[in-house]
N, CA and C atoms of all chains as a GROMACS GRO file, in nm:
protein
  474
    1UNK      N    1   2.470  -3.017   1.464
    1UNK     CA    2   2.460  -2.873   1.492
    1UNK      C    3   2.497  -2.848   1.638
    2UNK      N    4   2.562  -2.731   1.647
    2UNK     CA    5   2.628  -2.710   1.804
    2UNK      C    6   2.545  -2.574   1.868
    3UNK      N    7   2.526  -2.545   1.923
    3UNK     CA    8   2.546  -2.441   2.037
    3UNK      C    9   2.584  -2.429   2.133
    4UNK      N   10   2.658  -2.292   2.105
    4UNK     CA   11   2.745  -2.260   2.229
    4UNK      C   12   2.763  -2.107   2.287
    5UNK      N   13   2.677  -2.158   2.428
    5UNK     CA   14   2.608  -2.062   2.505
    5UNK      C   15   2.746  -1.988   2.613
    6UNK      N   16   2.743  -1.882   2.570
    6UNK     CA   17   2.829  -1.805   2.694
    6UNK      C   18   2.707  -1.707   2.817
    7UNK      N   19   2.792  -1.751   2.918
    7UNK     CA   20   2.721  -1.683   3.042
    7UNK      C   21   2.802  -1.580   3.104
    8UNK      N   22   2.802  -1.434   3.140
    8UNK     CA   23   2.880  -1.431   3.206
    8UNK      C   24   2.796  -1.314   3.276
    9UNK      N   25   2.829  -1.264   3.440
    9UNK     CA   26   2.785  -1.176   3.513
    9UNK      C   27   2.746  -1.028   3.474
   10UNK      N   28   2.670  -1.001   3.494
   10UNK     CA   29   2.644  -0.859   3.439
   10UNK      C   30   2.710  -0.762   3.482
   11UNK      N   31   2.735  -0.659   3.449
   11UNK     CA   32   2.850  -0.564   3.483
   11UNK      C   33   2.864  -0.504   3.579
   12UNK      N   34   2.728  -0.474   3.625
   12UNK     CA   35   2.672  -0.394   3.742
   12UNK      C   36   2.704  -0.532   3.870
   13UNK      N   37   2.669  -0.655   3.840
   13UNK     CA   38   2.695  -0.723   3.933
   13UNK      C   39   2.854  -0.774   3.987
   14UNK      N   40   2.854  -0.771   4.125
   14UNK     CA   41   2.963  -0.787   4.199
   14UNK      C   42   3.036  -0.948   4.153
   15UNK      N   43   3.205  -0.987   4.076
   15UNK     CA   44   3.223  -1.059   4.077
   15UNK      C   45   3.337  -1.112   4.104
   16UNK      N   46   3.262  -1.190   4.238
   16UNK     CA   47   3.413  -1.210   4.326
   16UNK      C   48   3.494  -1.294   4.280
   17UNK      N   49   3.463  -1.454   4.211
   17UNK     CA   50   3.545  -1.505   4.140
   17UNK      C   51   3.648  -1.462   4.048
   18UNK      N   52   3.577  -1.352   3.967
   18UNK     CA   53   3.672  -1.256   3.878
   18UNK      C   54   3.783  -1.200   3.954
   19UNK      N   55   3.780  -1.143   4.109
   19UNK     CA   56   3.857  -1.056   4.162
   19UNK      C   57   3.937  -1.129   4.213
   20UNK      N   58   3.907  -1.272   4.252
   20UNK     CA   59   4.001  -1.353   4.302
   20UNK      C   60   4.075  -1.403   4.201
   21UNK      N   61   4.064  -1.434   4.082
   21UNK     CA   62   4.153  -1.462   3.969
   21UNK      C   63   4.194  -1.379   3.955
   22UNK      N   64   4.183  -1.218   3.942
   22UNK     CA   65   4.276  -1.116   3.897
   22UNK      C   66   4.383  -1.088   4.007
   23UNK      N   67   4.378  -1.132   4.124
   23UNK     CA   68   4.464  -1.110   4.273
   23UNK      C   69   4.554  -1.193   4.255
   24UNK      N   70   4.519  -1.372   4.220
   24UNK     CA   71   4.576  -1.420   4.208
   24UNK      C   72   4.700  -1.460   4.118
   25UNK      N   73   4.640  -1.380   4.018
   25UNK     CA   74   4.760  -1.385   3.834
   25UNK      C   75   4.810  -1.255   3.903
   26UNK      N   76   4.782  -1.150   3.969
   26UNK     CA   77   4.881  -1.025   4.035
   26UNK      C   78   4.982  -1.101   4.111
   27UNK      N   79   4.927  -1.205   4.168
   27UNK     CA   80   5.052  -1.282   4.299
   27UNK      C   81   5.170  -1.337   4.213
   28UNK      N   82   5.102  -1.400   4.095
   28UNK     CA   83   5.217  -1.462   4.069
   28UNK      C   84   5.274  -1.385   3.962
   29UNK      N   85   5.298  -1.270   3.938
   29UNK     CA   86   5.359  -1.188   3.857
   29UNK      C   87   5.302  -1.095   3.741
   30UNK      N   88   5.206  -1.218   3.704
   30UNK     CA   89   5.103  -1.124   3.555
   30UNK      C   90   5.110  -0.965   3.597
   31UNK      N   91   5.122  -0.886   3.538
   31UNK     CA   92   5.047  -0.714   3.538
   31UNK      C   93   5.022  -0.698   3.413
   32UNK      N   94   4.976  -0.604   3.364
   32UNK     CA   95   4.927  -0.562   3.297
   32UNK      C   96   4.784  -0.599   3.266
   33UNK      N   97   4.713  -0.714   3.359
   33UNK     CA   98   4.571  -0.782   3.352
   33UNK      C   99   4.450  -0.666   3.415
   34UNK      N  100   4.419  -0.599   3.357
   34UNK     CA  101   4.341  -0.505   3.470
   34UNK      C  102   4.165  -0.558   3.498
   35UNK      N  103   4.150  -0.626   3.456
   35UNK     CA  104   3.984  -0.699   3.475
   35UNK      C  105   4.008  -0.805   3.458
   36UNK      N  106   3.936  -0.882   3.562
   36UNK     CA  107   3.875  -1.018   3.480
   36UNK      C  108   3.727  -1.037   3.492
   37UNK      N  109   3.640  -1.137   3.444
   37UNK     CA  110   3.492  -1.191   3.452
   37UNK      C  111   3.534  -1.287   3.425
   38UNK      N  112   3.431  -1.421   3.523
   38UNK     CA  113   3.464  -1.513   3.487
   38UNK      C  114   3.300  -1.565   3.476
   39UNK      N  115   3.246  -1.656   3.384
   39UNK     CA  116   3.128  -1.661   3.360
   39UNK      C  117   3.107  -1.824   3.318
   40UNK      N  118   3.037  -1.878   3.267
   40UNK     CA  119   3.030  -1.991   3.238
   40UNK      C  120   3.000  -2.058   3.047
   41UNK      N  121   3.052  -2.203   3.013
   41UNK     CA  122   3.072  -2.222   2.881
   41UNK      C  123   2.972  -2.315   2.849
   42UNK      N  124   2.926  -2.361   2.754
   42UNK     CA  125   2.803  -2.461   2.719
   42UNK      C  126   2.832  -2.460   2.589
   43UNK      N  127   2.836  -2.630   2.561
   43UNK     CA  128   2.799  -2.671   2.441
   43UNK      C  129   2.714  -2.745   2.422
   44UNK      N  130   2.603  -2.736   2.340
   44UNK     CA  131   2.527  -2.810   2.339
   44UNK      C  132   2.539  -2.889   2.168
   45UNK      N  133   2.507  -3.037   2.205
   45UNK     CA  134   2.468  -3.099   2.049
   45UNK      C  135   2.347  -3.096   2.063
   46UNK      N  136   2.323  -3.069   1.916
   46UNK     CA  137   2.157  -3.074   1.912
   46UNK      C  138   2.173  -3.156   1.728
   47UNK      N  139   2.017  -3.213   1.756
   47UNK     CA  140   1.945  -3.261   1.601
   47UNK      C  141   1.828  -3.191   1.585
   48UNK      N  142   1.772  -3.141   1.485
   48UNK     CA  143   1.630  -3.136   1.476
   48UNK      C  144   1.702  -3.017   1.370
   49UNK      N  145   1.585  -2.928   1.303
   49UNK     CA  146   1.579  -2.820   1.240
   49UNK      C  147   1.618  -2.693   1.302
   50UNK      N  148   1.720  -2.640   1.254
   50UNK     CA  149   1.775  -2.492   1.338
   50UNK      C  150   1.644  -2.395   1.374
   51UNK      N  151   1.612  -2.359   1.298
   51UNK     CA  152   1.487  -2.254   1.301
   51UNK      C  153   1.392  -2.304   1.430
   52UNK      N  154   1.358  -2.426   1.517
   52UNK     CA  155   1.270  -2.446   1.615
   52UNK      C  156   1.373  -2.483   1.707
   53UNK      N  157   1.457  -2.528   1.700
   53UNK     CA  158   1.580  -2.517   1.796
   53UNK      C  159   1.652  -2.409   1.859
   54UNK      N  160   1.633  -2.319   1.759
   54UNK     CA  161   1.710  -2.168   1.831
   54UNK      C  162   1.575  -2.109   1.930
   55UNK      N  163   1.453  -2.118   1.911
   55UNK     CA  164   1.340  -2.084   1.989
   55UNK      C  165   1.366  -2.134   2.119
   56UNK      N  166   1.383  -2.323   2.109
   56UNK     CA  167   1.386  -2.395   2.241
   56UNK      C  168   1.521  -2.365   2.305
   57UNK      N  169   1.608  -2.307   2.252
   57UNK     CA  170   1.752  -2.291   2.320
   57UNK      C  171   1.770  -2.167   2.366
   58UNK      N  172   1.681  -2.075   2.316
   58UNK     CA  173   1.641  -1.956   2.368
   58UNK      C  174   1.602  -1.966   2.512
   59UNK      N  175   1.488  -2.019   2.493
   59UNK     CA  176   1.394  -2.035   2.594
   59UNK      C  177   1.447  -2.105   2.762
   60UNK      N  178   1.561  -2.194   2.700
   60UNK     CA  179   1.605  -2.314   2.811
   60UNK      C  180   1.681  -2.236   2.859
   61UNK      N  181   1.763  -2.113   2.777
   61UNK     CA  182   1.904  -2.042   2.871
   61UNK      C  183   1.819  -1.950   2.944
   62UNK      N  184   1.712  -1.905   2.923
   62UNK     CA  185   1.637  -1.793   2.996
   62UNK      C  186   1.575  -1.883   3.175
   63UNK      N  187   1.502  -2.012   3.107
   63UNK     CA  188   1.454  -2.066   3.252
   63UNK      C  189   1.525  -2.178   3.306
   64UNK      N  190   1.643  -2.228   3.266
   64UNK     CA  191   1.759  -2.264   3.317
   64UNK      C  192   1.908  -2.269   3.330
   65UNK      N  193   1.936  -2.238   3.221
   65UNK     CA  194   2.083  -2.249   3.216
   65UNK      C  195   2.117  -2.093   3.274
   66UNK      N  196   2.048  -1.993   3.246
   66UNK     CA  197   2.141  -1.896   3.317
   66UNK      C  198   2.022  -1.808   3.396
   67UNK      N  199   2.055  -1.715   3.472
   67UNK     CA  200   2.026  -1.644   3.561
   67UNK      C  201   1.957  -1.489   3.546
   68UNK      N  202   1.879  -1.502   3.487
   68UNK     CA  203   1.827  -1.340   3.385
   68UNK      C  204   1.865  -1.216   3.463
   69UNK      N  205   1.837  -1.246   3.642
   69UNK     CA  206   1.873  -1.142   3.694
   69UNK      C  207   2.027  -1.066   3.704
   70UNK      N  208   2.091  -1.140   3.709
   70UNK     CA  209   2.227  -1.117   3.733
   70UNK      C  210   2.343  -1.146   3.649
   71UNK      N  211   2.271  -1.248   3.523
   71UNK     CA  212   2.337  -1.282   3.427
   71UNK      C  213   2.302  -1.246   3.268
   72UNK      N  214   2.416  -1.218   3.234
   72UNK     CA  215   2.373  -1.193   3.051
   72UNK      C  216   2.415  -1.354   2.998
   73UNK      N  217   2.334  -1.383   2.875
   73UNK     CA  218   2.389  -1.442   2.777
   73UNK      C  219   2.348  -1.428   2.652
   74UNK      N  220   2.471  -1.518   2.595
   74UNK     CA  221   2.464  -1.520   2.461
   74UNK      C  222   2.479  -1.672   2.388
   75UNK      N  223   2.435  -1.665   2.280
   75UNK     CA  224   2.442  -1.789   2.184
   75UNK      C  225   2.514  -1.784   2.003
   76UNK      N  226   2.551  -1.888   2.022
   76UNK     CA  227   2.651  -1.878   1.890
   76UNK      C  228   2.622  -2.030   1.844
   77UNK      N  229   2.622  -2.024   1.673
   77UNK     CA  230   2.565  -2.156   1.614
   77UNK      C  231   2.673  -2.157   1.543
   78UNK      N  232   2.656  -2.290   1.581
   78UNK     CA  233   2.772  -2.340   1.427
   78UNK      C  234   2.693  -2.497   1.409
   79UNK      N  235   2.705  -2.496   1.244
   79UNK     CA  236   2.670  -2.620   1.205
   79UNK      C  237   2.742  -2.764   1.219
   80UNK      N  238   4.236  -0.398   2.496
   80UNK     CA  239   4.245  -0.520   2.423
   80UNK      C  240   4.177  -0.586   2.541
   81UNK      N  241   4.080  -0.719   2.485
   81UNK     CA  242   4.003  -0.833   2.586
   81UNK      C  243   4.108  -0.986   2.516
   82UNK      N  244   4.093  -1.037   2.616
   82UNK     CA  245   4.140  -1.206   2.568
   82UNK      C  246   4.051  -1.280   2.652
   83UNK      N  247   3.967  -1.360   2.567
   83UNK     CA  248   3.869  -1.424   2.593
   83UNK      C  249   3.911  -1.607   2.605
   84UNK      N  250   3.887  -1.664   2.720
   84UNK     CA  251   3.906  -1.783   2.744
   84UNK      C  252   3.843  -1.866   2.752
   85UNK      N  253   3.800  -1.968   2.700
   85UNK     CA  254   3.717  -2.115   2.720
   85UNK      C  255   3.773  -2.178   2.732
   86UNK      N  256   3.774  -2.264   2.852
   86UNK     CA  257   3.768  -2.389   2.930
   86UNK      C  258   3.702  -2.494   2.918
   87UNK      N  259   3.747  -2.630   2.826
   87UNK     CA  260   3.652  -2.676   2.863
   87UNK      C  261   3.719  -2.824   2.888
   88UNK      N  262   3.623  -2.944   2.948
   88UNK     CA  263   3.693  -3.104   2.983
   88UNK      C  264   3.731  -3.139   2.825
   89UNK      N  265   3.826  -3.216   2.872
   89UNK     CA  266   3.891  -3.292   2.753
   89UNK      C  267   3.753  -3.380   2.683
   90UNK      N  268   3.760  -3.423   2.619
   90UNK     CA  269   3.664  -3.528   2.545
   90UNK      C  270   3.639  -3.613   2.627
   91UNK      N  271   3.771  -3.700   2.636
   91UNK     CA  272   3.755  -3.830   2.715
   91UNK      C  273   3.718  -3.818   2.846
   92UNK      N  274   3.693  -3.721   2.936
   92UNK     CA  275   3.721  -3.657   3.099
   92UNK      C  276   3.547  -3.648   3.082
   93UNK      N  277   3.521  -3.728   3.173
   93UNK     CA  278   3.382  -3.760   3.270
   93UNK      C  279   3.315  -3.651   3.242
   94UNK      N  280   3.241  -3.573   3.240
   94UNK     CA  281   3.180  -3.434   3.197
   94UNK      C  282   2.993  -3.474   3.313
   95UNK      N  283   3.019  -3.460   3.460
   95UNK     CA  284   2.900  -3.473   3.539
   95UNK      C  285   2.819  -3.359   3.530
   96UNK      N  286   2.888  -3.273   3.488
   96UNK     CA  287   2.775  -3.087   3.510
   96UNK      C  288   2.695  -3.114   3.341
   97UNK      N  289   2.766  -3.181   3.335
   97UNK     CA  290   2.741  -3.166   3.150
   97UNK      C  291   2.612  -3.288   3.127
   98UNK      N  292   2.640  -3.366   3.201
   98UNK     CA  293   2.504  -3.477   3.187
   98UNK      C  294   2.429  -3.423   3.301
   99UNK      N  295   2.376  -3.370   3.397
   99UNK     CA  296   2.308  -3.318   3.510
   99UNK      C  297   2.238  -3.214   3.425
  100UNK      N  298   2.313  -3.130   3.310
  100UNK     CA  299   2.212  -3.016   3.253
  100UNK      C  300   2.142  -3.067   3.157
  101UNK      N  301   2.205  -3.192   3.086
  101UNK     CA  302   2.121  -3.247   3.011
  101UNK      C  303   2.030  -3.335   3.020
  102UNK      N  304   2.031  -3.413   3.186
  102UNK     CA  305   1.888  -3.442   3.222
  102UNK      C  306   1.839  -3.329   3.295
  103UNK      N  307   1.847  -3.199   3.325
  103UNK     CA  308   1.745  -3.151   3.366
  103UNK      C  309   1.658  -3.123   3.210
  104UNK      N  310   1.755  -3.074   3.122
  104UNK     CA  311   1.675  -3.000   3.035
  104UNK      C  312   1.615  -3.124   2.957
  105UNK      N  313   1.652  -3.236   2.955
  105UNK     CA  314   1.522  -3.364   2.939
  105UNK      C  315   1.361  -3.351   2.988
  106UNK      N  316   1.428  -3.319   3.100
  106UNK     CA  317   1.313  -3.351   3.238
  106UNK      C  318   1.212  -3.195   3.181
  107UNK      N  319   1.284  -3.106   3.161
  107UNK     CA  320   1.170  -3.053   3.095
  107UNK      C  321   1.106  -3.004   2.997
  108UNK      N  322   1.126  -3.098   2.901
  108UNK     CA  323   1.108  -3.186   2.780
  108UNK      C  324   1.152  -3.063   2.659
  109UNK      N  325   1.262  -3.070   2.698
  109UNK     CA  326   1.336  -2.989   2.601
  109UNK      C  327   1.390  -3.105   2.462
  110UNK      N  328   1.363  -3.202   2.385
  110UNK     CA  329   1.377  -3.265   2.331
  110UNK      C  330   1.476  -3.210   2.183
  111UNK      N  331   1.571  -3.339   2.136
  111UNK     CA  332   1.674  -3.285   2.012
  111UNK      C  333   1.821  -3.250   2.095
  112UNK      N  334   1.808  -3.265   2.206
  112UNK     CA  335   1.945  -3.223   2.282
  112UNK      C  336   2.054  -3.382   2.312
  113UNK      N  337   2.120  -3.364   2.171
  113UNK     CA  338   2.236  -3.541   2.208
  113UNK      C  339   2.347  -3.493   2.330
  114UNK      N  340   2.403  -3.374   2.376
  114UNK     CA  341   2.491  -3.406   2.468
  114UNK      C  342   2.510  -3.208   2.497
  115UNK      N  343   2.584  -3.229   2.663
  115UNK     CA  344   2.593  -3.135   2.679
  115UNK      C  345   2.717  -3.141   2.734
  116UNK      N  346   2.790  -3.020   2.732
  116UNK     CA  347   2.934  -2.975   2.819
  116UNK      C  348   2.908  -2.890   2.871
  117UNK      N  349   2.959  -2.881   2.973
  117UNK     CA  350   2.999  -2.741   3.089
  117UNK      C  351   3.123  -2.701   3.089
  118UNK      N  352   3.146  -2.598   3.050
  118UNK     CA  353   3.294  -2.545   3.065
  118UNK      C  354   3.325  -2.429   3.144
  119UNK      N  355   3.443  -2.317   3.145
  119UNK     CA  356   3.448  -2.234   3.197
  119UNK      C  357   3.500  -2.092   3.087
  120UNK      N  358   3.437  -1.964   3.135
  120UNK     CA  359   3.465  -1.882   3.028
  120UNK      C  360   3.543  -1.745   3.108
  121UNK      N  361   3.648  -1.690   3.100
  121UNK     CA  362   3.706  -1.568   3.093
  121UNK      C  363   3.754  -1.459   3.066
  122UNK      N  364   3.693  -1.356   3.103
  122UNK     CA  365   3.740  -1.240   2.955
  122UNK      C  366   3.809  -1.121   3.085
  123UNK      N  367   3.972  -1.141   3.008
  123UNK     CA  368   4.037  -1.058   3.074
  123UNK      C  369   4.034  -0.955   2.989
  124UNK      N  370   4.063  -0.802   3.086
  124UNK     CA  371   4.084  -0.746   2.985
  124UNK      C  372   4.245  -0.652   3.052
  125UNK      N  373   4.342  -0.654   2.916
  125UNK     CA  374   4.444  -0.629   2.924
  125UNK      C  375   4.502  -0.501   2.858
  126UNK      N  376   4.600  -0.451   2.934
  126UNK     CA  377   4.698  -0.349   2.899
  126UNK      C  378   4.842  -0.369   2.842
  127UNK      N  379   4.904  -0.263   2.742
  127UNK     CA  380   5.044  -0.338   2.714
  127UNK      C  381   5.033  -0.360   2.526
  128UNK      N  382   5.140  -0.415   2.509
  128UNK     CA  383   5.155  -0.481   2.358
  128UNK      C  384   5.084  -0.617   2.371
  129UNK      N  385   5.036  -0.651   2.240
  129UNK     CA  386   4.961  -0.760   2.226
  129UNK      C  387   5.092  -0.920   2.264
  130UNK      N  388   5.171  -0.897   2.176
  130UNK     CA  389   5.287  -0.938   2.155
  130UNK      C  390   5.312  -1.030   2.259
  131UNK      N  391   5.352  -0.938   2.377
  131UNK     CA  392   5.386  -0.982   2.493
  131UNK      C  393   5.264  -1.060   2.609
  132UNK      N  394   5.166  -1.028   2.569
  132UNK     CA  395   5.061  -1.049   2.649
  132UNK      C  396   5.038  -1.216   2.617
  133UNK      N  397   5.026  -1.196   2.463
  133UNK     CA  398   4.956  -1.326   2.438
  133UNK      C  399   5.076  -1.425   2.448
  134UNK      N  400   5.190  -1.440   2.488
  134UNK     CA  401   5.274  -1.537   2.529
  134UNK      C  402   5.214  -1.574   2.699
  135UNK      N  403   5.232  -1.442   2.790
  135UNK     CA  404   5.230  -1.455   2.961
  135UNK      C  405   5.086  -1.510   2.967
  136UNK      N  406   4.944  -1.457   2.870
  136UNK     CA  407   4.847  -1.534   2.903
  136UNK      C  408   4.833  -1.661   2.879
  137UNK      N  409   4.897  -1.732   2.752
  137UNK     CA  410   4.917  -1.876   2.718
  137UNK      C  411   4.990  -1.939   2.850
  138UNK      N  412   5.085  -1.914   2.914
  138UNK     CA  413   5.120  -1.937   3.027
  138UNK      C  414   5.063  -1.912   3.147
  139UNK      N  415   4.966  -1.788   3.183
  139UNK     CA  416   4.887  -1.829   3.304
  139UNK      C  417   4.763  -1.918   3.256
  140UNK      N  418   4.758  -1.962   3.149
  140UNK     CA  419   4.602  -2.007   3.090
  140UNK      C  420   4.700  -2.187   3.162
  141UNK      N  421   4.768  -2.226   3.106
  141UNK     CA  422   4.858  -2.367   3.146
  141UNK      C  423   4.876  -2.364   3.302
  142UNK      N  424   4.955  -2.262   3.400
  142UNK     CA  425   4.977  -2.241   3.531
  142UNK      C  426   4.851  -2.229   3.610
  143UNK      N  427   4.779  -2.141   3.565
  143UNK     CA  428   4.676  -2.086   3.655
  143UNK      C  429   4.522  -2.178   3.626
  144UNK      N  430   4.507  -2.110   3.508
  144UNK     CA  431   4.343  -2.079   3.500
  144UNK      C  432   4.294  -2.212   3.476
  145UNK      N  433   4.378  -2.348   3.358
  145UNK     CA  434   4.280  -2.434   3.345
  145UNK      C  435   4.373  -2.588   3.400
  146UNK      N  436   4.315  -2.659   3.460
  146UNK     CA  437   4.383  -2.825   3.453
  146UNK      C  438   4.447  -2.877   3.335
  147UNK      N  439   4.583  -2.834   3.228
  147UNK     CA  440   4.583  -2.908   3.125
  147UNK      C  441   4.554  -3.019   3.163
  148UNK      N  442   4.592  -3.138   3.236
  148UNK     CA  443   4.521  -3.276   3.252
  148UNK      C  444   4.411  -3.333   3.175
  149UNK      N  445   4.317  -3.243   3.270
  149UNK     CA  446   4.180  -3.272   3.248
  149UNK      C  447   4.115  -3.173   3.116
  150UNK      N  448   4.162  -3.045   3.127
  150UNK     CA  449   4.087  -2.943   3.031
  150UNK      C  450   4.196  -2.919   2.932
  151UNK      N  451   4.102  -2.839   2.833
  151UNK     CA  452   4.162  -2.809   2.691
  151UNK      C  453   4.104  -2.649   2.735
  152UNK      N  454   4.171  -2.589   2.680
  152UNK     CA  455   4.180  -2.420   2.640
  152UNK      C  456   4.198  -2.341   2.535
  153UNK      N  457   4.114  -2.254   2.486
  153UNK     CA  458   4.206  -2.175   2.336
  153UNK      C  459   4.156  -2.028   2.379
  154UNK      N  460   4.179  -1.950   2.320
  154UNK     CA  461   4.191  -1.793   2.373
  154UNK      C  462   4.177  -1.714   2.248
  155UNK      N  463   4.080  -1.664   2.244
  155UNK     CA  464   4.006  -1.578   2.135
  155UNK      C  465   4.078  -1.397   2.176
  156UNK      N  466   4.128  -1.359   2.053
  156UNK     CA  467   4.156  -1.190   2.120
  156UNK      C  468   4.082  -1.124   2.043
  157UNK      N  469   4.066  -0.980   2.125
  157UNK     CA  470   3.972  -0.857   2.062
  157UNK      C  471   4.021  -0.732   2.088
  158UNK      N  472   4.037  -0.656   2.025
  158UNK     CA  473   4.136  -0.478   2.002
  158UNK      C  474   4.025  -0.454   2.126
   0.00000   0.00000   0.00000
């Protein structure tokens, strides 16, 4: 069983990495790109029973993997 | 239209962020967790025909955004 956790900055928050990738694909020709966010990817393997696993994977992106204040995430299962 | 990017190390490519989250989340006894990856995630969002876009982004995704070397990439789109 997999999960795979997306992180990315909240909207309201300032993101400079994003602005420097969008400056930079402007330098080298890209247009038509008008935003970027750039946020972070996680896969996790896991064993055990889905149903007490999605609790603990809950729980781990809230008091570590991501940043509640400034960051959203999300989780996606696949078997 | 958004085009959504994940980044992540090749299989074989050392993955240190990816074992560092998986002994922290050991350490606090997050148990059932066989392996972790760290990758990178981007969601541009774009103007234009799809057409054309999704060729120049397959090409800044190779130029710019990820190490083919080391990383693998695929690019999810959304109206």
């Amino acid at each position: 069983m997999k999960a795979k956790i997306i992180i990315t900055p909240k909207k309201a928050v300032l993101d400079p990495q994003g602005k420097a990738v969008l400056n930079a694909l402007e330098h080298m020709g890209y247009d038509g790109i008008e935003d970027v966010h750039v946020g972070r990817f996680l896969e996790l393997e896991l064993c055990g029973d889905k149903a007490s696993m999605e609790s603990k994977i809950e729980e781990a992106c809230h008091r570590l993997l991501s940043n509640p204040v400034i960051e959203d995430y999300r989780v996606e299962w696949e078997e």
